[in-house]
C-alpha positions, -999 to +999 in steps of 0.1 A: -631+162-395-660+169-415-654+155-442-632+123-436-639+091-432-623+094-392-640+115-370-618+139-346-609+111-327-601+090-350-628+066-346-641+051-384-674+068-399-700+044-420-684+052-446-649+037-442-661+000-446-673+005-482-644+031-488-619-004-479-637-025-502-636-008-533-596+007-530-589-033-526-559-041-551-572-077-552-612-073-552-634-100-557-672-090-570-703-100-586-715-090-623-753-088-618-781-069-633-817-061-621-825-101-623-796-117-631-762-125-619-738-128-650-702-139-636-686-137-603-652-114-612-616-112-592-593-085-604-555-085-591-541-050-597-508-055-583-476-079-595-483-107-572-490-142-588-507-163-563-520-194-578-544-212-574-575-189-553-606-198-542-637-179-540-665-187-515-698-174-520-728-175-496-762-164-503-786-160-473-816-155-490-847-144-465-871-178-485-849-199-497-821-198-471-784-202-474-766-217-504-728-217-502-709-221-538-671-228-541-647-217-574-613-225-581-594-205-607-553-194-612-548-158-601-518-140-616-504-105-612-522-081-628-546-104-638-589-108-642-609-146-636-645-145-641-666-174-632-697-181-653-730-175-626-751-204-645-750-233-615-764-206-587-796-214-578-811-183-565-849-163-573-848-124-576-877-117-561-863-129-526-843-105-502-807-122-505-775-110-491-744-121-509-714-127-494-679-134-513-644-143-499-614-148-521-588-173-502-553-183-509-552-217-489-561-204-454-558-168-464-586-141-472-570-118-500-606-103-506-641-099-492-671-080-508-708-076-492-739-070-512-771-064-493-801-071-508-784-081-539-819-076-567-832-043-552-829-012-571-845+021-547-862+049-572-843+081-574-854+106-551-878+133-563-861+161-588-828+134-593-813+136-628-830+102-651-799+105-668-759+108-673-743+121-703-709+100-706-701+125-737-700+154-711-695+132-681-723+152-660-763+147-650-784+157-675-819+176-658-850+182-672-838+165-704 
């Protein structure tokens, strides 16, 4: 259809990859901001404890090249680990991809992409500057 994520036969739009991703109910992600990364997060939204985890990260980073980091925490059900970011060695003025896998022993339990992980497009022309969270809609001309 249209709208869907399939087309009419069934083959995946763009879309779907991204729509995977973020429905994960074990996601692993990175806190970052326009030229920093904070903490490198897993959230487990279902029962399952599974131990110890491991989460891979790879920067490919278009300069500097590619830097793989390791981190071990205990993941339980319904549970949150957050990694401090402060041994990555990484400039934000470089084009880096960021690449994160969460593994139980041999097992991948999560995966998240970021492209270009420090650049922020402009709005396009006439797009609201700002969101009201009190009304919970774009604010124009304001």
């Amino acid at each position: 259809s249209f709208y869907g994520v399939y087309d009419w036969w069934g083959l995946p739009k763009q879309g779907v990859r991204a729509l995977e991703e973020v429905n994960q109910p074990v996601a692993v992600f990175l806190h970052y901001g326009k030229e920093k990364i904070y903490s490198i997060c897993v959230v487990n939204d279902t029962d399952t404890d599974y131990g110890k985890v491991t989460v891979k990260l790879v920067f490919n980073a278009k300069h500097a090249g590619q830097r793989v980091y390791s981190f071990d925490g205990v993941l339980h059900g319904d549970g949150f680990l957050a990694f401090a970011a402060d041994a990555l060695e990484y400039d934000a003025s470089d084009v880096i991809d960021a690449t994160l896998t969460l593994y139980k022993d041999q097992n991948v339990l999560a995966h998240n992409r970021n492209e270009n992980l420090f650049f922020f497009p402009n709005p396009p022309e006439g797009y609201p500057g700002r969101i009201s969270h009190e009304l919970g809609m774009r604010i124009f001309n304001a």
